[in-house]
Phi, psi and omega in degrees: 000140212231096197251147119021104169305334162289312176303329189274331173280343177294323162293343160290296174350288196310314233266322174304305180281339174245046180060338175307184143293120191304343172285312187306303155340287177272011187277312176314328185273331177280354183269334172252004139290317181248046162048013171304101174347106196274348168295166185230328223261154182201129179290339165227188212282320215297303189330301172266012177278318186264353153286348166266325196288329173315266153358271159342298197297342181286317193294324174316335195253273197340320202285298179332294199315284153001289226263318161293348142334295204302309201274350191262304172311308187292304203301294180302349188241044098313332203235343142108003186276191173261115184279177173336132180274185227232001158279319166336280172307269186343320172272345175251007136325293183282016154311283199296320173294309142347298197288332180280331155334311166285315187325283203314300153302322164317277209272001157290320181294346180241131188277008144289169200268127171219141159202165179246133189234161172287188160276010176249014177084003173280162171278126170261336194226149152192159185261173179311277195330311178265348157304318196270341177295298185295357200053056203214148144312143183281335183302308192287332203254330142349101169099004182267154142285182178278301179339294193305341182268259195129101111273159204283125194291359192266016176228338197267344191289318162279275190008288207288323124014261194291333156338298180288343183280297166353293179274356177284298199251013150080021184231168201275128174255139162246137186177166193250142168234158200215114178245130150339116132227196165322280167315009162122194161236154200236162190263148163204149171280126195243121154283126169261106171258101188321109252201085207260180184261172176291331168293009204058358138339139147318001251292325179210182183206140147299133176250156151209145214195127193239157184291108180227038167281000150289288182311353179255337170287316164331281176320325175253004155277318202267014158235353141334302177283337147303309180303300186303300166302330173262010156267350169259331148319267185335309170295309201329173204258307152004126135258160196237132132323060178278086215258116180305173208230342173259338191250336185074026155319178160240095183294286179240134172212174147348148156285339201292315182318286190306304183318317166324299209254348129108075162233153161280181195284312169320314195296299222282294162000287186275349172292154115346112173296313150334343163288315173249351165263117160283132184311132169271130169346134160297339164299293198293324174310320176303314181298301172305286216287274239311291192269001160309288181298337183283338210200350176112318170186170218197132162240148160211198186226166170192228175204150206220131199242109177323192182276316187291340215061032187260133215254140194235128194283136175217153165271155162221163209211080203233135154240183167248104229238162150291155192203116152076013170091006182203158177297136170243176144249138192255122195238140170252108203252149173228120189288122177247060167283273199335312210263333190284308184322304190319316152321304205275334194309293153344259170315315158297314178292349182270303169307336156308305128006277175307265233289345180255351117346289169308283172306355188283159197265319197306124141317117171221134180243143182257161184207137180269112170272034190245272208294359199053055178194178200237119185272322176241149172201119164306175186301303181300314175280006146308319175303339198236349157271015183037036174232146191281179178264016170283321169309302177326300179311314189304338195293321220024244193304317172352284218328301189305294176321317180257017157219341165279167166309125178282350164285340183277320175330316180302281177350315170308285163343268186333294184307312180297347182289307189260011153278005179240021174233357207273161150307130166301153188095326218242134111034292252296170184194123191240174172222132154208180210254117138295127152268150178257167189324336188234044164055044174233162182235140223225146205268131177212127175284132168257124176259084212229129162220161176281135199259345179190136170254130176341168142304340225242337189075012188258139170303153209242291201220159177271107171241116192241181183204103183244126185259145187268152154233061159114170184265166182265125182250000000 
């Protein structure tokens, strides 16, 4: 294009001071001699569909103008006056041409799909994007079907459905297709917007169509990646708990919970949580939130009260999570029965133990080879050392000097020596001389196995037993 020598240094000028381009420069002054929108650009399908159909209607009345001119000149020179003049026309030719022109940049310029079909279903228009999606020239694709391009009849055959709906009743159709390009096949959301004539007829229809082949891949990892959290919500052995964190609602929960508490999960939903939580000491309840919110998460134990009133001892295990867009809490509750029986099961073996211990005639003792000293003593040896055992303990080595026999100590030695070659399991057993509470000294069989062993696998501690045989004359 061949500007004016003044204009063009006024268009140097601009580009100079506002960075542009001299193209840029002059596209910008024809969009505001022909009042053209200078975003090109849109957040929706929509957006730009009603900036072409804008556009259009400009090119659409210019075409009108055109034409009436055209009806006016043959009148008049029918009639022998003096017609339009012939500058006239000329400038609003080159007007209508202008205006296609910006169309055309405008919508070359956006990376959605825009074309035009005819009432025979041919293509009249297409913008960069969708010529390059298809790999194709405006030459190749002009005056065509979708046939003649061998695109596939089992996605373009509905299309053409609505296409042909389009031009019947002239109203705008939206809907998704999945298309054959260059890049694979790609998804897109489509508007068919209806293109009337001056009689109000159809003449054509706009397609514009944006890329939504991520977002639908997105959409479909993330429910995918939904489906998968609420089949491992479901499974889990756990049961799980969602508690709104200001009100204690009960947002959500398992099936496994409701099965558990013998409600349905519909039932559980609409229950109080107190109905199935019994209220916790207010101290200890205080305690709980207190390192929930300080940390994050929080375990305790507490008790979940069936349907039936049988009440199953539990861990609980809440952090604090989003849940619907607002804070929560997620409690993983675990029937601990099976581990309390064991506990208490533990504990009756331990006391069965003690007391039998306890009756026993024997000294029986735990002895630390680390710290050297005697950690455990039955009742009868506190008695026959005449010491309690926190004294005892207090003693460490003291202990061996003041109550074995100084001919017996090597013995001592010696037995510890061969626990550290001994079999898990074995035995060993020696006989030496004790004192007792009244300084007399007792002949006693020593019985020693290892009761725990170092990381190192070297024996830890000692569980021994000395049975007396007499006093030593």
């Amino acid at each position: 294009m061949r500007l004016p020598q003044d204009l063009m240094q006024a268009v140097m000028e601009q580009a100079e001071v506002t960075g542009q381009s001299r193209t840029a420069v002059i596209v910008g002054a024809l969009r505001q001699v022909f009042a053209v929108a200078d975003n090109t650009s849109s957040d929706s399908l929509e957006g730009v569909q009603e900036q072409l159909n804008t556009l259009s209607q400009e090119v659409a009345g210019l075409n009108q103008k055109l034409g009436q001119f055209a009806e006016e000149t043959v009148s008049d020179h029918s009639d022998n006056k003096v017609g339009v003049p012939e500058e006239a026309l000329q400038q609003l030719v080159a007007k209508i041409e202008q205006r296609s022109r910006i169309l055309d940049q405008v919508l070359s310029a956006s990376v959605d799909h825009v074309c035009m079909y005819d009432r025979l279903g041919r293509y009249t228009y297409a913008n960069r994007a969708f010529l390059q999606s298809l790999g194709l020239e405006g030459t190749e694709l002009y005056g065509k079907t979708w046939e003649h391009l061998g695109l596939p009849a089992e996605i373009m055959k509905p299309f053409e459905i609505k296409l042909r709906t389009a031009l019947a009743i002239g109203q705008s159709i939206a809907e998704e297709i999945s298309l054959p390009t260059v890049n694979g096949i790609r998804d897109y959301e489509y508007i068919l917007s209806p293109i009337h004539g001056a009689d109000s007829t159809v003449e054509a229809v706009v397609y514009t169509a944006r890329d939504i082949t991520e977002r639908q891949q997105a959409q479909e990892a993330l429910r995918e990646s939904e489906e998968k959290h609420r089949n491992l919500f479901e499974w889990a052995h756990d049961s799980i708990f969602i508690t709104d964190h200001s009100t204690n609602i009960l947002l959500d929960v398992n099936e496994h919970a409701a099965r558990r508490l013998g409600y349905t999960r519909k039932q559980l939903l609409q229950l109080p949580s107190d109905k199935f939580s019994p209220p916790m000491n207010p101290d200890e309840r205080k305690a709980v939130l207190e390192q929930l919110w300080q940390t994050g998460s929080v375990t305790f134990e507490h008790v979940h009260q069936c349907k039936n009133g049988a009440q199953i001892p539990i861990e609980v295990s809440s952090r604090v999570i989003e849940y619907g867009g607002q804070l929560a809490i997620q409690s993983f509750i675990r029937d601990i029965t099976e581990r309390r029986q064991a506990e208490l099961a533990l504990q009756e073996t331990h006391r069965f133990i003690e007391q039998l211990t306890q009756l026993s005639p024997n000294l029986i003792y735990i002895h630390d080879l680390i710290q050297q000293h005697r950690t455990y003593l039955n009742r009868n040896a506190n008695e026959f050392y005449g010491k309690t055992p926190e004294a005892i303990r207090g003693m460490g080595m003291v202990f061996f000097s003041e109550f074995v026999h100084p001919e017996d100590l090597p013995k001592l030695v010696a037995m510890q020596k061969r626990f550290a070659m001994a079999r898990e399991g074995e035995i060993l057993e020696d006989e030496l001389r004790m004192k007792d509470a009244n300084n007399q000294w007792q002949w006693f069989r020593i019985k020693e196995v290892v009761l725990n062993r170092t990381s190192g696998g070297l024996p830890k501690q000692l569980l021994g037993i000395a049975i007396g045989m007499g006093e030593y004359n």
